[in-house]
C-alpha positions as CSV (number, residue, x, y, z in Angstrom):
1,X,2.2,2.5,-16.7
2,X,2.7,5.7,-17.8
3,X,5.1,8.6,-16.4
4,X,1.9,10.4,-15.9
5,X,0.0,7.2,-14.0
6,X,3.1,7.1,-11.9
7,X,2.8,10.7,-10.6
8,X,-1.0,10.0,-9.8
9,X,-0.2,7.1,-8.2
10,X,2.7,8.6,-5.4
11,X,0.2,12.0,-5.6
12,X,-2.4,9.4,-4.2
13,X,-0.6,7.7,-1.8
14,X,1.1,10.8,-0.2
15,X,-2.2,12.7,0.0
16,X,-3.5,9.8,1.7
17,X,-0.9,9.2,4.4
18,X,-0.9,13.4,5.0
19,X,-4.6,12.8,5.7
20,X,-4.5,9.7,7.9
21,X,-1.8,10.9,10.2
22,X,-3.9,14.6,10.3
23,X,-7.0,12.9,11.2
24,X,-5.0,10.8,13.8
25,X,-3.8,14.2,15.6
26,X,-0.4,14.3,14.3
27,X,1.7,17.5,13.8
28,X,3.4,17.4,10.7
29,X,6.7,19.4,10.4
30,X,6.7,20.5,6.3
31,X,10.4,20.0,5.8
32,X,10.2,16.7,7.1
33,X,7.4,15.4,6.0
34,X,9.4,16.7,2.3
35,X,12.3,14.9,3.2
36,X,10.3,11.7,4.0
37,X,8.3,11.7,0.7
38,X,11.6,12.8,-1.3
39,X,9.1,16.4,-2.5
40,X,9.9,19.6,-2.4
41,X,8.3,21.9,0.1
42,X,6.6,23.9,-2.3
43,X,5.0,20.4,-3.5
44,X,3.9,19.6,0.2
45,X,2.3,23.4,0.4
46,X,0.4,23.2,-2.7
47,X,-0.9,20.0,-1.8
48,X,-2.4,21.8,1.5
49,X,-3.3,24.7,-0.3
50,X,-4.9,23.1,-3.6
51,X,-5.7,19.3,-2.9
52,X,-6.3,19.3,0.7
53,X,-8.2,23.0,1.0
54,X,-11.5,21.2,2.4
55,X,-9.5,20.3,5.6
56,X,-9.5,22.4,8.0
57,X,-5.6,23.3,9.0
58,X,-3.3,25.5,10.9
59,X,-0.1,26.4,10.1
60,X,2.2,27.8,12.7
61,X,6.6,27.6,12.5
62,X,6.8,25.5,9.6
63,X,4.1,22.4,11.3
64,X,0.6,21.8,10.1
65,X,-2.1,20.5,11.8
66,X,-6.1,19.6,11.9
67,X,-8.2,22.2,14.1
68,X,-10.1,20.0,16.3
69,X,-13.9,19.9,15.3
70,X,-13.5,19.5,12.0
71,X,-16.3,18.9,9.8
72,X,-17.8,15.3,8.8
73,X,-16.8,15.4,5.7
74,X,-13.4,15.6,6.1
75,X,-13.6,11.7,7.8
76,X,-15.8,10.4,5.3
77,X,-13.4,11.8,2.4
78,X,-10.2,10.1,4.7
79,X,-12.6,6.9,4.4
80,X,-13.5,6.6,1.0
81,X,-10.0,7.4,0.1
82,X,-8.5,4.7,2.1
83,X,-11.3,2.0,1.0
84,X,-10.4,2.9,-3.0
85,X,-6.3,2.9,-2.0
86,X,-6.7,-0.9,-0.5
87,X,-9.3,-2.4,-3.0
88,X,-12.1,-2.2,0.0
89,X,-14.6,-0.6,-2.5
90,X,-14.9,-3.6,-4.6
91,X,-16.4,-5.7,-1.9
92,X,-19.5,-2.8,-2.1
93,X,-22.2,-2.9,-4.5
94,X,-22.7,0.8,-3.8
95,X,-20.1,3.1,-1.6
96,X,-20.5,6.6,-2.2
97,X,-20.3,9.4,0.8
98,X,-23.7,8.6,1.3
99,X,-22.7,5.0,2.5
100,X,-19.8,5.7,4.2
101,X,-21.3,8.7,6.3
102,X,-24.1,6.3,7.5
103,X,-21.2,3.7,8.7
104,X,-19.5,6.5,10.3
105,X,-22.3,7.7,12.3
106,X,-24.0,4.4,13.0
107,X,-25.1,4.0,16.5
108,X,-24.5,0.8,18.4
109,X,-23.3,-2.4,16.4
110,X,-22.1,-1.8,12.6
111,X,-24.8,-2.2,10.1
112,X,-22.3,-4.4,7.8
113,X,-19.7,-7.2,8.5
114,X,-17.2,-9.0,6.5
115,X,-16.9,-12.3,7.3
116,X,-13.9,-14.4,7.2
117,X,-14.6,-17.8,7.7
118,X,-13.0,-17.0,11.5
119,X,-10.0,-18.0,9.6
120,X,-7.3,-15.8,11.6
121,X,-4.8,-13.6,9.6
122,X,-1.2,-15.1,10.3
123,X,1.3,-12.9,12.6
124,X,3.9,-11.0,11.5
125,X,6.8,-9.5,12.8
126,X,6.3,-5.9,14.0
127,X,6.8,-3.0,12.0
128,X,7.3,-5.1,8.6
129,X,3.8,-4.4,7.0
130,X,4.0,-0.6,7.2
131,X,7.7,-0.6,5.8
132,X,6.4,-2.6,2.4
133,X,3.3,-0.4,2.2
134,X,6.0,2.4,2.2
135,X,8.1,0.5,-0.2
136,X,5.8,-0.2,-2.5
137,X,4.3,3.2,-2.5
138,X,7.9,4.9,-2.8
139,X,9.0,2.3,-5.3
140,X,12.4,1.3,-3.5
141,X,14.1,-1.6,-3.9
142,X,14.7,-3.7,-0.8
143,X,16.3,-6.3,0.6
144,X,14.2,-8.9,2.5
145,X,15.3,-11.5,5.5
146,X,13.2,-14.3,5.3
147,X,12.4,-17.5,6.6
148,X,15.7,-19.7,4.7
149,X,16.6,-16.7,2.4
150,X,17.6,-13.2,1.7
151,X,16.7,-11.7,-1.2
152,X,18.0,-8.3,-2.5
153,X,17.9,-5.4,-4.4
154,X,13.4,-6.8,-4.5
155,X,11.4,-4.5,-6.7
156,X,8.5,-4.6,-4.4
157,X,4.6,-4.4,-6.2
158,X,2.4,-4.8,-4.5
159,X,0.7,-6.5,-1.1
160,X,-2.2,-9.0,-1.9
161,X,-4.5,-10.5,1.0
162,X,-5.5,-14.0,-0.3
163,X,-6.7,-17.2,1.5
164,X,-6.5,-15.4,4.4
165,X,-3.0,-14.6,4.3
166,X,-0.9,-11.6,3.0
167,X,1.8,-11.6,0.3
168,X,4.7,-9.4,-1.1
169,X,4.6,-10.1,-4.6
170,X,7.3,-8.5,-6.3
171,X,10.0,-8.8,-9.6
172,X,13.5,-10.3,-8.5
173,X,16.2,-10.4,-11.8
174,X,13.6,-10.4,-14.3
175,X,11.1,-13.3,-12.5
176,X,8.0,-12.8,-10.4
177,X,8.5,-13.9,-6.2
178,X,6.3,-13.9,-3.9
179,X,6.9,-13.9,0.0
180,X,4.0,-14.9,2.8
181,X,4.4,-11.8,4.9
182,X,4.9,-14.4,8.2
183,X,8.0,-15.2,6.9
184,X,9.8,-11.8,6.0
185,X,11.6,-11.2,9.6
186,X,13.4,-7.7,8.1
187,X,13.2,-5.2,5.1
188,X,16.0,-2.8,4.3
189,X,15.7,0.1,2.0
190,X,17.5,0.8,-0.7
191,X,18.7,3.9,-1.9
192,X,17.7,3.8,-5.4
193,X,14.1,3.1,-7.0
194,X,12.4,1.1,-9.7
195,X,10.2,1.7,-12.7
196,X,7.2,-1.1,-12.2
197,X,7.1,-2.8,-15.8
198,X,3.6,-3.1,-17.3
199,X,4.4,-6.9,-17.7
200,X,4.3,-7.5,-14.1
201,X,1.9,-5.3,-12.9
202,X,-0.6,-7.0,-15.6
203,X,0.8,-10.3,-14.4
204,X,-0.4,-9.6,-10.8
205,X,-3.5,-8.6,-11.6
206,X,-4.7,-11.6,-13.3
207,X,-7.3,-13.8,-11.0
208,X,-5.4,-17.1,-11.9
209,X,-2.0,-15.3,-10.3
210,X,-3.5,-14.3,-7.6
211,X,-5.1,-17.5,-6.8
212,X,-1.8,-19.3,-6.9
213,X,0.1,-16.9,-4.6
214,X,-0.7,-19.4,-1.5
215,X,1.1,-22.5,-3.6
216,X,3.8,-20.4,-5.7
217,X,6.3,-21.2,-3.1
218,X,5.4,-25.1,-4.2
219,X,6.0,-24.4,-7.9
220,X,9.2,-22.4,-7.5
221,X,10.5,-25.5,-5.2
222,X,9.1,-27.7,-7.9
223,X,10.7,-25.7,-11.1
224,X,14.0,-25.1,-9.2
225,X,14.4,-29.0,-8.8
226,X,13.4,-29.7,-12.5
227,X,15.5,-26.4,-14.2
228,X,12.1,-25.4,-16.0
229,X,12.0,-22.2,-16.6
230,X,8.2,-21.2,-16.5
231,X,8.2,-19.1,-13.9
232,X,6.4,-15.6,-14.7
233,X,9.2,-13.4,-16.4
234,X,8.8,-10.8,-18.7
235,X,9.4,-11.6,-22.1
236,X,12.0,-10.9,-24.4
């Protein structure tokens, strides 16, 4: 990934949290919100005053908010966003604003459902799924309690729903590990990030990686006991 595709990508993912918390009512302070992000102020105001000038804002003692009343558009932008950030839009044959405003505005029962084989999505312990989103986005390493292990100084990638489960996959001393979200009980942040490596990110994208994440905890139990050495790793 390129230095530019990494700048997108944190551009994307901070315009989308500003956004979700507006629309949920929140105040934001500015010189928090630049500490929280690691940005500059200036950053945070030219994102309100370039990339978010459809909303409609106020700005009073260094806070920002959403004027109530705001105009549709504003949620269906907020939903497309969020349905392209978490892979939503794939499961669409068509999702455009015309789409998404006609879900929006729906009367009664939603037109659409996606159906899971009323296959429940696991528990997991409070808190823990926001604090990898943020991880991943921010790209700091952590350091994960989990069910029989601790693992540190985790370059976290991403968070994949498969089987009906989510996973942290992520790159720990050059190998590829995976953790059922059920079984991470703490993450701690680190001070210091990571550069993804193209390897990896390829690696867990490709469909016969992901369909393995449910049993990789079998192969790594497996390899361990036999000293192979086949996990994925990037290559010399």
């Amino acid at each position: 990934m390129s230095q530019a595709e990494r700048r997108y990508d944190r551009l994307s993912v901070r315009l989308s949290l500003i956004i979700s918390r507006l629309l949920a009512g929140e105040t934001l302070n500015v010189r928090h919100l630049a500490a929280e992000f690691g940005v500059s102020e200036r950053t945070l105001h030219r994102d309100f005053r370039e990339r978010l000038i459809y909303l409609d804002l106020e700005y009073r003692d260094g806070c920002c908010r959403l004027l109530t009343g705001g105009r549709h558009e504003i949620r269906e932008g907020a939903a497309m966003l969020f349905a392209r950030q978490s892979g939503i839009s794939a499961l669409f044959p068509d999702i455009d604003s015309h789409l998404v405003s006609s879900l929006l505005s729906g009367q009664g029962g939603s037109p659409c459902l996606i159906w899971h084989q009323d296959m429940p999505v696991p528990s997991s312990h409070p808190g823990i799924f926001t604090r990898l989103v943020r991880a991943v986005s921010e790209q700091r390493r952590v350091t994960l309690l989990a069910d029989g292990c601790r693992c540190g100084s985790l370059a976290p990638y991403r968070l994949i729903f498969s089987s009906g489960e989510w996973f942290l996959a992520g790159e720990h001393h050059g190998q590829i590990t995976v953790f059922p979200l059920r079984t991470i009980h703490s993450v701690t942040f680190h001070p210091e990030t990571f550069t993804p490596d193209g390897h990896f990110t390829h690696m867990l994208a490709r469909p016969e990686v992901l369909r393995a994440l449910p049993h990789f905890h079998v192969f790594h139990s497996l390899l361990a006991r036999s000293g192979g050495g086949l996990l994925p790793q990037k290559e010399s």
